[in-house]
C-alpha positions in Angstrom: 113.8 -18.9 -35.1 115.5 -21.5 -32.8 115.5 -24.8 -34.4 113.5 -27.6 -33.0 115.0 -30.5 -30.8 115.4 -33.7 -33.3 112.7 -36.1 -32.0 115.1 -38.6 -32.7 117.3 -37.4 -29.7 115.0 -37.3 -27.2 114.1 -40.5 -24.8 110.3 -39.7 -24.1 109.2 -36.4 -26.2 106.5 -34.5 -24.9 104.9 -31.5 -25.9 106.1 -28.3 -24.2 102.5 -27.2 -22.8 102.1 -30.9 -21.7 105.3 -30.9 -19.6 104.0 -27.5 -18.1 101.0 -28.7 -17.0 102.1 -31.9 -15.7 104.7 -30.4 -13.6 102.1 -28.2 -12.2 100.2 -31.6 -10.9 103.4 -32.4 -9.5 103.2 -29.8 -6.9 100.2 -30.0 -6.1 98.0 -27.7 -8.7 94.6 -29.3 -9.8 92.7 -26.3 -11.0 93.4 -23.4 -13.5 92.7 -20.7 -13.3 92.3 -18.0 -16.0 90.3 -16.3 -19.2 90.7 -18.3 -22.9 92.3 -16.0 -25.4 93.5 -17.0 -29.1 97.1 -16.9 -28.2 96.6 -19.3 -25.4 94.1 -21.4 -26.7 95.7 -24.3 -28.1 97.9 -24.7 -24.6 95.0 -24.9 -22.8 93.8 -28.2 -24.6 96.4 -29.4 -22.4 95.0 -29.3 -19.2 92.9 -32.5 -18.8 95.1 -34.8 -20.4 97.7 -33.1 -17.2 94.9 -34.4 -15.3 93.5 -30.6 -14.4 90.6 -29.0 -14.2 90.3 -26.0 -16.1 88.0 -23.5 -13.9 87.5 -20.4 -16.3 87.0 -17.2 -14.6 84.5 -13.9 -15.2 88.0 -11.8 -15.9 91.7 -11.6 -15.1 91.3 -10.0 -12.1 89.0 -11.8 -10.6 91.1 -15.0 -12.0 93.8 -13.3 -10.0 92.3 -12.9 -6.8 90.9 -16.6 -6.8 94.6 -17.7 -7.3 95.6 -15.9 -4.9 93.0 -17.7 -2.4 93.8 -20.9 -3.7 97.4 -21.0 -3.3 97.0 -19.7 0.5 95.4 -22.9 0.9 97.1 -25.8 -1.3 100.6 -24.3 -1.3 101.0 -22.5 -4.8 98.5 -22.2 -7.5 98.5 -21.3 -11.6 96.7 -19.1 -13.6 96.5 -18.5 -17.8 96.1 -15.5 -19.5 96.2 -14.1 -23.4 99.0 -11.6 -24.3 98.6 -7.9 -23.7 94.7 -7.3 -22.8 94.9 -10.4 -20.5 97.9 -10.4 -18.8 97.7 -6.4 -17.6 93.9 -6.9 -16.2 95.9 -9.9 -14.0 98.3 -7.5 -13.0 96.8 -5.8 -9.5 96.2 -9.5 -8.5 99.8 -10.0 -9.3 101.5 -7.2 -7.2 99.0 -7.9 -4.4 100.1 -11.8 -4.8 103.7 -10.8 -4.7 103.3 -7.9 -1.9 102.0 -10.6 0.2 104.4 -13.4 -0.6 101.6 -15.8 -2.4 103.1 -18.2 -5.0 101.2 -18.0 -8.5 102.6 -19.2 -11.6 101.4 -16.8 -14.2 101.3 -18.4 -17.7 100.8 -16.3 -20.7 100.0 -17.2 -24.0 101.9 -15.1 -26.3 102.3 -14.8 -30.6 104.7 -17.1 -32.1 108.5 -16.5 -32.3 108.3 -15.5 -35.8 105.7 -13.0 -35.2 108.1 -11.6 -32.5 111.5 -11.1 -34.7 109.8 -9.6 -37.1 107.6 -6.8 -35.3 104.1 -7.5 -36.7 101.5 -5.2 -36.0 99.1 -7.7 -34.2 96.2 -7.1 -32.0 96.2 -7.2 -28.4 99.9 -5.0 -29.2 100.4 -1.4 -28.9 101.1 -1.6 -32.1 104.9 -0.4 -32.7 106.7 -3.8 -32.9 107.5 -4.3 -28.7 106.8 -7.5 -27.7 108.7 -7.1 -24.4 106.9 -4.4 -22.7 103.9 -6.1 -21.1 106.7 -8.7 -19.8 108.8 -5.2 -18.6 105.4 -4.5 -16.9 105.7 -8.2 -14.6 109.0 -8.3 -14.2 109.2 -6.6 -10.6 106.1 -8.3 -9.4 107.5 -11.8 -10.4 110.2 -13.5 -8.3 111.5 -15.5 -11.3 110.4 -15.5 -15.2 110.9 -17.8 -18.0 110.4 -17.5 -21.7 109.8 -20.3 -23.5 111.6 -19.3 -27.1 113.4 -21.9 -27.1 112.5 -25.9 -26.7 116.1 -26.8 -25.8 115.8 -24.4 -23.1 111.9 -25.0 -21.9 112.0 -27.5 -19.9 114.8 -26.5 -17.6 112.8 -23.0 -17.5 110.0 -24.5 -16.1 111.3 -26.5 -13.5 113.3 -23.7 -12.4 110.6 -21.1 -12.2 107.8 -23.7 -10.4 110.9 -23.7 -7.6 111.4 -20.0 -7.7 107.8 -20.2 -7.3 107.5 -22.6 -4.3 110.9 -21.6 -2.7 110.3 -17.8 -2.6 106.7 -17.8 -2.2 106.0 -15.7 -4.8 104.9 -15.3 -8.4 106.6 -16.2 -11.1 105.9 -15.4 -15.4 106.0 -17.7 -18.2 105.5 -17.0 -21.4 104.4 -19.6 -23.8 104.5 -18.3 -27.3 101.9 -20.4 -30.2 104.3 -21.9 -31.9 106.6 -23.6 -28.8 103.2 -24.8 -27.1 104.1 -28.2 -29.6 107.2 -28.2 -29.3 109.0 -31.5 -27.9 111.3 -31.5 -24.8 112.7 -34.3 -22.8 109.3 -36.1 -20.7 111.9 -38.3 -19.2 112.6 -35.3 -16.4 109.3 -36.0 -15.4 110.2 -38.7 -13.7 112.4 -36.6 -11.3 110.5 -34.1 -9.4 111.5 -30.9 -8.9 113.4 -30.4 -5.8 111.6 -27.9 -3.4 113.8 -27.8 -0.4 116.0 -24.9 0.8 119.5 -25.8 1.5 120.1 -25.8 5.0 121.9 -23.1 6.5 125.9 -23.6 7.3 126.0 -25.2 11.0 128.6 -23.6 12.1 126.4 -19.6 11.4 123.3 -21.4 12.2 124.4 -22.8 15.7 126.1 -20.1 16.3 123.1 -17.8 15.7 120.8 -20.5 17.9 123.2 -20.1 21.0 122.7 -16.0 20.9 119.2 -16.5 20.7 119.2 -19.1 23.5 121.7 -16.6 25.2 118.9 -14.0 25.3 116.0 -16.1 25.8 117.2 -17.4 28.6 118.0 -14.0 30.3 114.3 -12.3 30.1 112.0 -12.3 32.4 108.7 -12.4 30.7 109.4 -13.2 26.8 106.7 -13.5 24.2 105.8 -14.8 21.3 104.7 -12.8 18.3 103.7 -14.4 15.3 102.7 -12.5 11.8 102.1 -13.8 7.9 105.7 -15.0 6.9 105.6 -17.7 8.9 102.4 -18.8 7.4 104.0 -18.2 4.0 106.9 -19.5 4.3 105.6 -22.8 5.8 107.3 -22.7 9.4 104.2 -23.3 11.3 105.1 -27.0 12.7 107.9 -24.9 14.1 106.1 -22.4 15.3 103.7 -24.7 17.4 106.6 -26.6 18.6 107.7 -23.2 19.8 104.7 -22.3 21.2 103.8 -25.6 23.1 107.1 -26.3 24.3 108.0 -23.3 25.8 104.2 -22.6 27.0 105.3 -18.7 26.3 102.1 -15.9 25.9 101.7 -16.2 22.4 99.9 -13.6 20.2 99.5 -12.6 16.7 99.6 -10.2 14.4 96.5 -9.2 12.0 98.3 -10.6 9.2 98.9 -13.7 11.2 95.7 -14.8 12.3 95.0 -18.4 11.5 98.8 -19.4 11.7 98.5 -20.5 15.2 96.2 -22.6 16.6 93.8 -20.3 19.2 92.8 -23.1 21.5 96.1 -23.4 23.1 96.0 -21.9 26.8 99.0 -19.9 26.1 97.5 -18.3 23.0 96.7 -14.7 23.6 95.2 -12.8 20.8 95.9 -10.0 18.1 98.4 -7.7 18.9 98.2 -4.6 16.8 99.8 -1.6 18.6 96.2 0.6 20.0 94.3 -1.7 18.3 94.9 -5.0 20.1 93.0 -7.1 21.8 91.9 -6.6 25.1 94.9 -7.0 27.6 97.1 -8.0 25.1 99.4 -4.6 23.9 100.0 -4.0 28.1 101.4 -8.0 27.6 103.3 -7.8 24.6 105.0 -3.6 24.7 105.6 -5.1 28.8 107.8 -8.0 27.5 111.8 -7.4 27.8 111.9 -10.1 24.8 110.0 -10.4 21.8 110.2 -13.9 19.8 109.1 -12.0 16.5 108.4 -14.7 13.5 107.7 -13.5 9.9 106.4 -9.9 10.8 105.1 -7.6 8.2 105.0 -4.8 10.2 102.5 -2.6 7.8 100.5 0.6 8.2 97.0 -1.6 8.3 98.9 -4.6 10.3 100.2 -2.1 13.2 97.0 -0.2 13.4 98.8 3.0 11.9 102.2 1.9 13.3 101.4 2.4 16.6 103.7 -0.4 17.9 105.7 0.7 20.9 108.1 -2.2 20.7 111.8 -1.6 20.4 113.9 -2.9 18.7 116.4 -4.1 21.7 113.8 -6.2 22.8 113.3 -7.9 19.9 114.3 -11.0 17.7 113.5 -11.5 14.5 113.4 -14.8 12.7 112.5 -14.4 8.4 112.7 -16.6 5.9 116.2 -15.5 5.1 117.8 -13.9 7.8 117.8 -13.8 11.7 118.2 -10.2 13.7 119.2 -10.1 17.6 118.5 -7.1 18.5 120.1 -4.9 16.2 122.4 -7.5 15.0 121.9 -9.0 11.4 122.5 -12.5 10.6 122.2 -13.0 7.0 121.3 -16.2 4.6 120.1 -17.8 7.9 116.2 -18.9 7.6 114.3 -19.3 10.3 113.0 -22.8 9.7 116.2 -24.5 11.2 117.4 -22.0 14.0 113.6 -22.6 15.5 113.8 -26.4 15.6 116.9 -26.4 17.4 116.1 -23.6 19.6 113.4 -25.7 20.7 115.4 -28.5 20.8 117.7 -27.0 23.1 115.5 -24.5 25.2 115.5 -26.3 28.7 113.4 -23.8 31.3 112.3 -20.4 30.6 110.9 -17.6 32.7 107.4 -17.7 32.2 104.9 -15.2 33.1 101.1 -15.6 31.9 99.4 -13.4 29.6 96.0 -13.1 28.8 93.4 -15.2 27.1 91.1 -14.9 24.1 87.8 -15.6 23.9 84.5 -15.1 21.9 82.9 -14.0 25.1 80.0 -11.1 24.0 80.1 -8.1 26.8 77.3 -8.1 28.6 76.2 -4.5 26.9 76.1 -6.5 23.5 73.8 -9.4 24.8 71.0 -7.4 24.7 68.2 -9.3 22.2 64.4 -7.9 20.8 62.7 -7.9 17.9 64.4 -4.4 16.5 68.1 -4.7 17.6 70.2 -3.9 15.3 73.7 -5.9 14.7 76.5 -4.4 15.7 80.1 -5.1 14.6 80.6 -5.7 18.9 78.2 -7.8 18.9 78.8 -10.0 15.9 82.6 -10.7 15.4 82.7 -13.1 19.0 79.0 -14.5 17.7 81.2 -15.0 14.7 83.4 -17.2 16.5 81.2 -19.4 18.8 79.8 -20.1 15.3 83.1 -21.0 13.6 83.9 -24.7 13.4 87.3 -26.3 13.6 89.0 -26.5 9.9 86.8 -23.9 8.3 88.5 -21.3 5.9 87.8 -18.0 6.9 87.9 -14.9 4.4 88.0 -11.4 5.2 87.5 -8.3 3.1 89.8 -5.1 2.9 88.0 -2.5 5.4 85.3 -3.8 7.8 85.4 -7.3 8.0 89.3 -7.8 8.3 89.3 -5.3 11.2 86.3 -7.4 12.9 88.1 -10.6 12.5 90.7 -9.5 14.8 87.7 -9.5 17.5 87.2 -13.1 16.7 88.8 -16.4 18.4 89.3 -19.3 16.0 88.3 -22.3 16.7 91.3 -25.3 15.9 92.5 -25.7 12.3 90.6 -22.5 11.1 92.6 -21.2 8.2 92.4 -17.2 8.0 92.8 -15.2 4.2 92.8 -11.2 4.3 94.7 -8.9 2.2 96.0 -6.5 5.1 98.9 -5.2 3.2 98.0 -5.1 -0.2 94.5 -4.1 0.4 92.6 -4.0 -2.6 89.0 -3.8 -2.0 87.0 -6.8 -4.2 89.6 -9.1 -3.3 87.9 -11.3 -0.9 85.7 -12.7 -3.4 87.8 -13.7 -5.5 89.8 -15.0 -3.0 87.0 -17.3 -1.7 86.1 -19.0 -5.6 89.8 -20.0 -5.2 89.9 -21.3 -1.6 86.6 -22.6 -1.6 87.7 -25.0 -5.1 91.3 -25.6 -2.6 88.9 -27.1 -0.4 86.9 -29.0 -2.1 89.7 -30.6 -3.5 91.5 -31.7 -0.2 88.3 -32.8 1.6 85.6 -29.9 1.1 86.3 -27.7 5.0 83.8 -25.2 4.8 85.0 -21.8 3.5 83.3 -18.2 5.0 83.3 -15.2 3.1 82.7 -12.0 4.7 82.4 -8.8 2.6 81.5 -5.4 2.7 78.6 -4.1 -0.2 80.7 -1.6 -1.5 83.5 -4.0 -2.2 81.1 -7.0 -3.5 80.5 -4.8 -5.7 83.8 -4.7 -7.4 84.3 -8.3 -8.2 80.7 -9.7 -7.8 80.8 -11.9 -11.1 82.9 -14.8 -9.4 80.0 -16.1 -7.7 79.0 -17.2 -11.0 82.1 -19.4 -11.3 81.2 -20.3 -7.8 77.9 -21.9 -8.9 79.6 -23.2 -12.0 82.4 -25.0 -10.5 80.0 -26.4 -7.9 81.2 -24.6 -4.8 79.5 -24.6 -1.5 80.5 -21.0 0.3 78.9 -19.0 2.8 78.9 -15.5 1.9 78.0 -12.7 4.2 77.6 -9.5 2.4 77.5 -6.7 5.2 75.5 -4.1 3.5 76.0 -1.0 5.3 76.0 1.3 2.6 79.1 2.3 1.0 82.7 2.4 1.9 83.4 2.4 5.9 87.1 2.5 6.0 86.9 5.1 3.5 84.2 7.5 5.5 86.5 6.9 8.8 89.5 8.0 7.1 88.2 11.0 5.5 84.8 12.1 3.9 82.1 10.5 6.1 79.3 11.8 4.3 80.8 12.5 1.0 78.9 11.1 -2.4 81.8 9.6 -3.3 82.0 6.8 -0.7 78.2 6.1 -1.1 77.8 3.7 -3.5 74.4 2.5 -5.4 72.4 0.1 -3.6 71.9 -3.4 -5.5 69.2 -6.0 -5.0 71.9 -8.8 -3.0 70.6 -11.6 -3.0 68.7 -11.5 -5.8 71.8 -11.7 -7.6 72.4 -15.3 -7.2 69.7 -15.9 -9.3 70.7 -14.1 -11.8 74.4 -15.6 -11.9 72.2 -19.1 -12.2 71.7 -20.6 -8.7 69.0 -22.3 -8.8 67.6 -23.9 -5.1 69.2 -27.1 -5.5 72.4 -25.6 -5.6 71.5 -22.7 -3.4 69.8 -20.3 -0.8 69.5 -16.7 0.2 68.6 -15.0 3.2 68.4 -11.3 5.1 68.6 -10.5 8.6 68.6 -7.2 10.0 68.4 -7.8 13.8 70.4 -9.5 16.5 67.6 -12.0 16.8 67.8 -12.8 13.2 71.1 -13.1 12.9 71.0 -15.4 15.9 68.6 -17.7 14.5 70.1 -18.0 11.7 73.7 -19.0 13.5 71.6 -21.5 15.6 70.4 -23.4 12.3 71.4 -26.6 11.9 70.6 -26.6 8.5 72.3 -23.2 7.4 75.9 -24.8 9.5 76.3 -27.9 7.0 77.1 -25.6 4.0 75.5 -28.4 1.6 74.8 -25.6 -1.0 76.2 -22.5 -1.8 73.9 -19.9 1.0 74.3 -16.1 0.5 72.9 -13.9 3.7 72.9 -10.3 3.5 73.5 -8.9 6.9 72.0 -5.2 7.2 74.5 -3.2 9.7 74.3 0.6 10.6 76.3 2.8 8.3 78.1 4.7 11.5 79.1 1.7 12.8 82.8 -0.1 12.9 84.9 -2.2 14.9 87.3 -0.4 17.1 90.4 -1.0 15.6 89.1 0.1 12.0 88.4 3.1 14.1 91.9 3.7 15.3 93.7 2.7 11.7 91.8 5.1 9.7 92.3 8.0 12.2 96.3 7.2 11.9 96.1 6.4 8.8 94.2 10.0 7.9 97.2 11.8 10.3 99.6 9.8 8.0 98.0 11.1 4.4 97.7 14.1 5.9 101.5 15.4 6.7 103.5 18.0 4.9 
C-alpha cells in the first residue's frame, strides 16, 4: 500500500474526495449526478461541503443520459457510480457520451487498495481477484483516466483528467478507491485553477493554412456555409457567427448541428441532410463550388443514409484538430484560430442567396375541425411558432429528431438529440439533466419531445424530475410502438408494438402532485392548437406532461428517406 503524504509536509491538506469535488465547482459543475453504492458512499459526503448538489438518479443509465444533457448545456458535467454493478449499467451512456464528443467526468467508487493487492473475493466482483477489468471495459470510451492509488499522485490526476475532460470534450474515468477518499493532498493547488485553454497553433502553419483557405474562398462563386455538432462541442460558435454575419454567406446545418447557429439570421438557410433537406436547401448547398464545412459528423442518421452528393474538391474542412483543403491535410491545426483570422482578413466575397427557413404550415396542413388528426406536417412548424427564444429543445432517437429538422428555431434556442449514437430512451434522461443546467443558469424553459415506445425505456427520471423540482414540458407522442423501426423493416411486426401504458397518469404515480404539476391529452389539430395558444401552459411554472395521440403510419419525410437507406444499407451482401 502506498504510504500516506506526512500532514506535516503539506501547506493546506485536504481530503482527496474534497479536492475532487471542489475542482469540479471550479469548472462549473453544481449538480451530481449518480446512484449511492457502499464503495462510494463515504465520498459522496463530500458534495455539499464542495458546495454541490447531489441529484440522485432512478439508475446508472438514466444517471448517464441526464449527464449527458447537462454537460451539453453548462460545458462538462460529473456523475458517481459504485464499482462493478454501477459503473457497467453507466456504460451505454458513456460510449454514447464519448461517440458524440460530451465531456462527463465519470467517478467510481472502488474497494480499498488493500482489498485490491490482495485479490479478495468481494461482491459487486466477478469473483476471481480482477480488479481491472470493469476499468479495461472504460478505457476506450474515456478520453483520459486516473486512478487514485496513490495520494502523492491524486491530485495532479485529477486536475489532469478534468482538462482531458474539458479540452477533448469527452469522458474521462476516475477511480476513487475507500480508503484514498481521506486521504490528504496539497489544497493549496486549489488556488490555481486548472488551465483549460488549447495552445494556439504555430503561426507560421496556422497563417499559412488561413491564406489557402482565403486563396479558395475567394475564387468561388457561390460558397456556403455548412455547420454540424463539433463546432457546438468544441465551443467555436462565436467564431462561427462571426463567420456567418460577416461574410453574409447561405448558411445551413446539419441535423446534428441544429441549435449551433442562430436561425433568425437572413442568411440562415436550414437543415441540410443529403435527400432529406429542407426544402430548397440540398439544390443550394450540392450547387455550391465551395463548401465552408465546420465540425461535420457526417453519420448514417446525420446524412439521411449518406446521401450527400458533396465532393470532396469542393470542400473545406475546419475540426477541432486539423484543417483539410480539399484533399489536402493540415494536421494539429484547430479550427478556433484559422476562423477568427479568416474573418479577420476576408474582405469581399461572391455572394449568391440561398433560401430561407421558416415555420410556415402548407396550406394542405392548415386544415382545422373537431376530428383532425395531428400530423407530424402539421406539427413540427406549429412547433416552432411556439418555441421561444433561449428554450432548450430535446429530441428523441426516431420520430421527434427527424421532425425537428422541419422546425425553425427561434434566437438562443439550444438543440439536444442523440443522432449518431442513437439510443432510444435517451431524451429523457437527457432532459432531467438539461432541465437542472437551466435551472441553475437562469431557469430557460427546456422541451422534451419523445416517442411512447422510447419513454418507455427510461421513464423513471421523471421522478427525479419532480424531486429535484424541475419545470419541463414533456410531449410524449404516443403513436404506438416504434416508428423508425416499422419504416426500416417490420411495419406490422409484434415486435415493434409495444404495450400501451396509462401516460399521464404516471406523473402521479412518480409523486406530482398539482402544485408541482399538470397533465393533458389532445388528439386533434384543434386541441393541440389550443393548447399552444395557452398562456398559461407557455410559462412552464410547473412541470406539464401532454400526451399527443399521432397516427401510427405517420412520419416526417426525412425519417422516411433514412430508414429506407438505412434498410438498403443492413440489407447488402
Amino acid at each position: 500500500m502506498a504510504s500516506d503524504i506526512r500532514t506535516s509536509e503539506l501547506k493546506e491538506p485536504v481530503d482527496v474526495a474534497e479536492y475532487l469535488f471542489r475542482r469540479l465547482h471550479q469548472v462549473g459543475i453544481r449538480g451530481i449526478h449518480g446512484v449511492p453504492g457502499d464503495y462510494n458512499l463515504v465520498a459522496l459526503d463530500y458534495i455539499p461541503k464542495a458546495g454541490l448538489n447531489w441529484v440522485g438518479n432512478v439508475n446508472e443509465l438514466n444517471a448517464g443520459y441526464a449527464a449527458d444533457g447537462y454537460a451539453r448545456v453548462k460545458g462538462i458535467s460529473a456523475v458517481v457510480t459504485t464499482f462493478g454493478v454501477g459503473e457497467l449499467s453507466l456504460l451505454n451512456a458513456i460510449a454514447g457520451a464519448y461517440s458524440e464528443f460530451v465531456p462527463i467526468v465519470h467517478i467510481v467508487g472502488t474497494p480499498s487498495t488493500l482489498s485490491q493487492r490482495d485479490g479478495m473475493l468481494l461482491h459487486h466482483t466477478l469473483g476471481n481477484g480482477n480488479f481491472e477489468v470493469f476499468s479495461e471495459m472504460s478505457k476506450n470510451i474515456s478520453c483520459a483516466m486516473a486512478k487514485l492509488n496513490d495520494p502523492h499522485e491524486a491530485a495532479t490526476l485529477i486536475d489532469n483528467a478534468i482538462r482531458e475532460c474539458w479540452v477533448q470534450s469527452r469522458p474521462v474515468y476516475i477511480t476513487l478507491p475507500t480508503d484514498m477518499v481521506q486521504k490528504k493532498v496539497e489544497g493549496e493547488r486549489l488556488k490555481t485553477p486548472i488551465n483549460l485553454n488549447h495552445p494556439p497553433n504555430q503561426t507560421e502553419k496556422e497563417d499559412y493554412v488561413v491564406d489557402v483557405v482565403l486563396k479558395y474562398l475567394h475564387a468561388a462563386q457561390n460558397p456556403v456555409i455548412l455547420v454540424d455538432a463539433c463546432a457546438q462541442r468544441h465551443r467555436v460558435l462565436d467564431e462561427v457567427h462571426e463567420l456567418i454575419q460577416t461574410s453574409n454567406l447561405p448558411t445551413f446545418v446539419a441535423p446534428m448541428g441544429k441549435g449551433a447557429v442562430n436561425e433568425t439570421l437572413p442568411n440562415y438557410g436550414g437543415v441540410y441532410a443529403g435527400d432529406g433537406s429542407n426544402e430548397g436547401v440540398r439544390e443550394r448547398v450540392e450547387s455550391s463550388d465551395l463548401i465552408l464545412s465546420i465540425g461535420a459528423i457526417k453519420s448514417d442518421f446525420n446524412t439521411a443514409g449518406f446521401t450527400y452528393r458533396i465532393s470532396q474538391l469542393s470542400t473545406i474542412d475546419f475540426h477541432s484538430d486539423y484543417v483539410r483543403v480539399k484533399y489536402s491535410e493540415y494536421p494539429g491545426i484547430r479550427m478556433q484560430g484559422v476562423l477568427k483570422k479568416v474573418v479577420a482578413r476576408m474582405g469581399k466575397l461572391n455572394v449568391q442567396p440561398g433560401p430561407t427557413a421558416s415555420n410556415e404550415i402548407a396550406d394542405k396542413d392548415k386544415k382545422m375541425s373537431n376530428d383532425e388528426v395531428i400530423s407530424h406536417d402539421w406539427l413540427w412548424p406549429r412547433v416552432g411558432q411556439w418555441l421561444q427564444p433561449d428554450d432548450i429543445v430535446i429530441t428523441e432517437t426516431g420520430t421527434a429528431n427527424f421532425g425537428i429538422w422541419e422546425t425553425k428555431f427561434p434566437k438562443g434556442v439550444s438543440a439536444l438529440s442523440q443522432v449518431l449514437w442513437g439510443s432510444i430512451g435517451y431524451s429523457v434522461g437527457a432532459c432531467q439533466g438539461a432541465a437542472l443546467a437551466a435551472k441553475e443558469t437562469g431557469n430557460r424553459r427546456t422541451v422534451l419531445l419523445v416517442g411512447d415506445g422510447s419513454f418507455e425505456l427510461t421513464a423513471q427520471e421523471v421522478s427525479t424530475m419532480i424531486r429535484q423540482g424541475l419545470k419541463p414540458i414533456i410531449f410524449l407522442i404516443n403513436n404506438e410502438g416504434y416508428t423508425i423501426e416499422r419504416y426500416i423493416h417490420g411495419f406490422e411486426a409484434p415486435y415493434n408494438d409495444i404495450q400501451p401504458w396509462k401516460y399521464a397518469d404516471l406523473i402521479k404515480s412518480f409523486g406530482g402532485t398539482s402544485e408541482n404539476s399538470k397533465t393533458y391529452q389532445v388528439k386533434t389539430k384543434q386541441e393541440a392548437e389550443d393548447l399552444f395558444n395557452d398562456k398559461e401552459f407557455a410559462k412552464a411554472d410547473k412541470l406539464q406532461f401532454v400526451e399527443m395521440f399521432m397516427p401510427k403510419e405517420d412520419a416526417p419525410k426525412a425519417l422516411k428517406l433514412t430508414a429506407e437507406a438505412s434498410a438498403k444499407n443492413n440489407a447488402k451482401q
